[in-house]
C-alpha positions as CSV (number, residue, x, y, z in Angstrom):
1,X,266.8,-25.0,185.4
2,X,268.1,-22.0,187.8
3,X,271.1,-22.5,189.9
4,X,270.7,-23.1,193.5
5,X,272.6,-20.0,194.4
6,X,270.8,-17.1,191.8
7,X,267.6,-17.1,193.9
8,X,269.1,-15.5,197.3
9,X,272.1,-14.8,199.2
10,X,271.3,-17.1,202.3
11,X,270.6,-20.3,201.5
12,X,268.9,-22.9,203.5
13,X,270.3,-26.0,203.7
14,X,268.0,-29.0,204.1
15,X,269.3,-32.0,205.9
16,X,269.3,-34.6,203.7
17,X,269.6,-38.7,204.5
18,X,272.5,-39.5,202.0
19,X,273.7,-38.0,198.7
20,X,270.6,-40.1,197.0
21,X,268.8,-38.3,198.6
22,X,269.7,-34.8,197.8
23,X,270.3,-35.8,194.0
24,X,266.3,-36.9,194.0
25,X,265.4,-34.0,195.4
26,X,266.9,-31.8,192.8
27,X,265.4,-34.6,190.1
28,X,261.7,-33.7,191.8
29,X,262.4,-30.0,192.0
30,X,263.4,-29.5,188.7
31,X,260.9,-32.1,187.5
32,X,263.4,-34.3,185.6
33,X,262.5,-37.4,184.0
34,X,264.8,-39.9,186.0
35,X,265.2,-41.5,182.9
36,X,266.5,-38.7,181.1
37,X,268.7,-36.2,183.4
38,X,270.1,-33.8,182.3
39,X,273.6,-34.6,184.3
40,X,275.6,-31.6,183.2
41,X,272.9,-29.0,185.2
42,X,272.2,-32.2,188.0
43,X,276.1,-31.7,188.6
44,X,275.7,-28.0,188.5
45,X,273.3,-28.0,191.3
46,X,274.4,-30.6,193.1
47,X,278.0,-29.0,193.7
48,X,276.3,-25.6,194.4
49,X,274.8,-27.5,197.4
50,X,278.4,-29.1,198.4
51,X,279.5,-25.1,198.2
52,X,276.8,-23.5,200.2
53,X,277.4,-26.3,202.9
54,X,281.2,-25.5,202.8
55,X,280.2,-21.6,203.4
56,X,277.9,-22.0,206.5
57,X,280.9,-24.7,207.9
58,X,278.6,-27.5,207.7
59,X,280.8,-30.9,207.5
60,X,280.4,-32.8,204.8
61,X,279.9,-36.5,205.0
62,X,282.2,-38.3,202.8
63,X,279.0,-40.1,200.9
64,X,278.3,-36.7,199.2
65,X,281.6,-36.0,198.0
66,X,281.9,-39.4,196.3
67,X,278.5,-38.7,194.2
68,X,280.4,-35.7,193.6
69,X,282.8,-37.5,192.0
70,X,280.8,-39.7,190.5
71,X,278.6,-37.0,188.9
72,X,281.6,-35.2,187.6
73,X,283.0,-38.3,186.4
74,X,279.6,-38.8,184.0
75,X,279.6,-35.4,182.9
76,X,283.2,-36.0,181.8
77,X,282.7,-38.9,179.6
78,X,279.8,-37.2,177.9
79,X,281.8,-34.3,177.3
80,X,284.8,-36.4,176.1
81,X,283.6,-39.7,174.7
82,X,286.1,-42.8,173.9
83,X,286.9,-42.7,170.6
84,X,287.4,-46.5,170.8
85,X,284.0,-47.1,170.5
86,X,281.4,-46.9,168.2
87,X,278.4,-44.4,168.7
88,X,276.1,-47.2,168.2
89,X,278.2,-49.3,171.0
90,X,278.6,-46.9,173.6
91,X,276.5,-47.4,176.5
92,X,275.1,-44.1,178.5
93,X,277.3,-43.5,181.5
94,X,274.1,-42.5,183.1
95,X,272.4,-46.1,182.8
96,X,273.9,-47.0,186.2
97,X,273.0,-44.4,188.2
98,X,269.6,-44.2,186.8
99,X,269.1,-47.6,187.9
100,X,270.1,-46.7,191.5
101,X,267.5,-43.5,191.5
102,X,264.7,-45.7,190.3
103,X,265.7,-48.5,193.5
104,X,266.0,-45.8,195.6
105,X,262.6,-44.0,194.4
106,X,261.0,-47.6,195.3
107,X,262.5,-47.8,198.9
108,X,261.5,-44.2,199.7
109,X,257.8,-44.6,199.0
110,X,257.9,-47.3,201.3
111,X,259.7,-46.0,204.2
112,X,256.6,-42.6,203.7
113,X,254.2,-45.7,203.8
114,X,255.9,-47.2,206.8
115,X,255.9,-44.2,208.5
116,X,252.6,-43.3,208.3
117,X,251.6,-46.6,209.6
118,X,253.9,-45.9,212.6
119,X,252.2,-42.9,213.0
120,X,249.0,-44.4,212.6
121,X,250.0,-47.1,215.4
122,X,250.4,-44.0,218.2
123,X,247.2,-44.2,218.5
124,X,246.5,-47.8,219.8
125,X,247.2,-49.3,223.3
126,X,248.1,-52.9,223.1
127,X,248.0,-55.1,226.4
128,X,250.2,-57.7,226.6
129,X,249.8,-60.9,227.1
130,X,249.7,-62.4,230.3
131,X,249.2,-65.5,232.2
132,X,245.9,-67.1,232.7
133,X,245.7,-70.3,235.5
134,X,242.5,-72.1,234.8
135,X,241.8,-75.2,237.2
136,X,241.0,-78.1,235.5
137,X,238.4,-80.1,237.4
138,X,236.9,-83.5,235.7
139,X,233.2,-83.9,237.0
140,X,231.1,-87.2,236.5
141,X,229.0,-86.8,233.5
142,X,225.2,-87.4,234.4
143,X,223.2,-89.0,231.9
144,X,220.0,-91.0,232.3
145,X,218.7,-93.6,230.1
146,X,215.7,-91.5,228.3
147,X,218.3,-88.5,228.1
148,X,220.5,-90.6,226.0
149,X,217.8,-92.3,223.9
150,X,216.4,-89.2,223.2
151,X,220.1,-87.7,221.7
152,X,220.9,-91.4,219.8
153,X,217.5,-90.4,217.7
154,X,218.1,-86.7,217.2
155,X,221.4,-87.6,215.9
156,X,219.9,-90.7,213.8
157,X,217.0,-87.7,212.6
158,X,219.9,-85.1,211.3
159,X,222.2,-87.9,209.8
160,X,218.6,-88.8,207.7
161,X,218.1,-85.3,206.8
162,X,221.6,-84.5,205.2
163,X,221.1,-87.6,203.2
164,X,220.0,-86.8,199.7
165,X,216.7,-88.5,199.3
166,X,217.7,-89.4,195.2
167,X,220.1,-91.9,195.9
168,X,218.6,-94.7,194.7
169,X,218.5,-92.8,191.2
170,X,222.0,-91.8,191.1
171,X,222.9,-95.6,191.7
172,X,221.2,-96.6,188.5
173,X,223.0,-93.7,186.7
174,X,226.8,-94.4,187.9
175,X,226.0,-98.1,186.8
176,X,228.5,-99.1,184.3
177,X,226.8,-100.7,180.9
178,X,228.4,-103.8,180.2
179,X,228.4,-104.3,176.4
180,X,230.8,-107.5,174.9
181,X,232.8,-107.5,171.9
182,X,232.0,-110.9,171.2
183,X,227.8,-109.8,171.4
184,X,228.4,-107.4,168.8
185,X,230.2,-109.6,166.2
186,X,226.8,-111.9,167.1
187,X,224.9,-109.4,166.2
188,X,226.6,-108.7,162.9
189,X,226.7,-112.3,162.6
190,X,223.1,-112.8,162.9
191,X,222.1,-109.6,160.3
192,X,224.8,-111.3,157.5
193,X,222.7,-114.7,157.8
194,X,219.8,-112.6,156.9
195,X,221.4,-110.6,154.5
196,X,224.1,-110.5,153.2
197,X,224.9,-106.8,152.9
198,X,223.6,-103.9,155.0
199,X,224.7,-100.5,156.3
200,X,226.5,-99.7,159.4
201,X,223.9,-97.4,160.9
202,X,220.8,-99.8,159.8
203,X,222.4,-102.4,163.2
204,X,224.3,-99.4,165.1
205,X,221.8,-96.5,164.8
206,X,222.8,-93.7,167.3
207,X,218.7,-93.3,168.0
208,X,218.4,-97.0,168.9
209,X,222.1,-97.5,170.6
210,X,224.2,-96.5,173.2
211,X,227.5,-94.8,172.1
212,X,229.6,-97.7,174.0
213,X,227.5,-100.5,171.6
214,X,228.0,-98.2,168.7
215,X,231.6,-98.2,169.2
216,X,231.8,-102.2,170.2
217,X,229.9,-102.4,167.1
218,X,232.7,-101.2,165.2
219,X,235.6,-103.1,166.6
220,X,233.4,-106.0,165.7
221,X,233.1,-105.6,162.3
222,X,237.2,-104.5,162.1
223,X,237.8,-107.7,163.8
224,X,235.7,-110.0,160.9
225,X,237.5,-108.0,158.8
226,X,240.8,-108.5,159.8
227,X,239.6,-112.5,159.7
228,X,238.3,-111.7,156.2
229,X,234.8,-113.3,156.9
230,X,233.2,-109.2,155.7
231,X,234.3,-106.6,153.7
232,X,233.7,-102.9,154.5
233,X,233.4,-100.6,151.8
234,X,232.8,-96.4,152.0
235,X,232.6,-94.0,149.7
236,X,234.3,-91.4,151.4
237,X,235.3,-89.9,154.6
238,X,232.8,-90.0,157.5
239,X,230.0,-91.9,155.3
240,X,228.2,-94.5,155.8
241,X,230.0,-98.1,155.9
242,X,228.5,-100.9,154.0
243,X,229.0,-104.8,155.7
244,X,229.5,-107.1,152.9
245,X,229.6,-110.9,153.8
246,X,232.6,-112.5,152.0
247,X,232.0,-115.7,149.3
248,X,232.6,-119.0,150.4
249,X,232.5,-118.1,153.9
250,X,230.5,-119.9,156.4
251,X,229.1,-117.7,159.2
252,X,227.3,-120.5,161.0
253,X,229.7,-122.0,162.4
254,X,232.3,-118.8,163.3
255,X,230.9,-118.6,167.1
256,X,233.6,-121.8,167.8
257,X,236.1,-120.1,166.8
258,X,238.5,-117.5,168.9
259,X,237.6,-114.8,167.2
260,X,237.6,-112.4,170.6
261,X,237.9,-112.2,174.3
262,X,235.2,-111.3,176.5
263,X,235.5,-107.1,177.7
């Protein structure tokens, strides 16, 4: 990076909002990565500018002189580093100030966005509000007996129309199915007094039964189970069950007793 000063003997001074500002500039002139400045030519430049103002007796606001300071402070702890800490410890003396660049990168692009919406707004002529005194009159409505007819059955008509004419289907779908626990251990009952052992699937077939029976059917048989009036034997997981009717057990007469709740 060249120094300010080497490329002429007058020097133009920009004006600049703030020391932030001048430091980004150099950043963007030089085309720095603001992650990554080089601070000991940053400080070289930036004090060139502090000198050139000095020279054309411009005052100096006392915001640039303390990122003066600050910049030289930097450069001297990377030049002298403490000796109390550890290389690996040491934090970058820049990490603050990059921080501060990137915020202040951020609120610059706004205020050019800003700005050119402020510009863009020149060009429009608002009119502001004003006053408006409207009269409010009530009138007698006048409304004969075939006018009104005729309105009741246009509005009867639309109300018909927005009415979904399937209705009466959905009804029958939205019905609940009502199946009993105390039905299905009938059932079971009934097919043991034929015979006495049969599968699962041959009463509760998924082709011939709902899933809600198919699932009552198996509480039902848990529940003789748990009464020990059947035994349940499988093979292995997720196969077939098999329904055995217990010895000595009389199957007639289980209906009188409380062997379930209606669902």
């Amino acid at each position: 990076m060249e120094s300010v000063l080497s490329k002429a003997c007058t020097i133009k001074i920009q004006n600049f909002e703030g020391p932030f500002d001048l430091l980004f500039h150099l950043i963007e002139k030089n085309q720095i990565d603001i992650y990554d400045i080089p601070i000991h030519e940053i400080t070289d430049q930036y004090m060139d500018y502090l000198f050139a103002m000095q020279e054309l007796d411009l005052e100096i606001a006392s915001e640039f002189l303390v990122m003066a300071a600050t910049l030289l402070h930097i450069k001297s702890r990377l030049l002298l580093p403490s000796p109390k800490q550890n290389k690996e410890e040491e934090l970058d003396p820049r990490e603050e100030l990059v921080l501060k660049l990137i915020e202040y990168k951020k609120y610059k692009k706004f205020t050019e966005i800003l700005k050119i919406r402020e510009k863009d707004s020149e060009r429009y002529f608002y009119k502001g509000p004003e006053d408006i005194d409207i009269k409010h009159e009530d009138e007698p409505l006048e409304l004969s007996y075939d006018e009104l007819k005729r309105v009741y059955v246009e509005l009867i008509e639309r109300n018909e129309r927005k009415m979904n004419k399937n209705t009466g289907k959905m009804t029958q779908i939205l019905q609940h199915e009502k199946v009993s626990l105390r039905s299905k251990i009938r059932d079971v009952i009934r097919t043991l007094l034929k015979k006495p052992i049969f599968k699962f699937s041959e009463l509760f077939s998924p082709k011939t039964r709902s899933k809600l029976e198919i699932v009552t059917g198996f509480l039902a048989i848990l529940e003789l189970a748990k009464l020990k009036k059947i035994t349940l034997i499988q093979q292995k997981q997720f196969a077939d069950i098999t329904v055995c009717k217990c010895e000595n057990t009389d199957l007639e007469d289980i209906d009188e007793e409380n062997i379930a709740a209606e669902n």
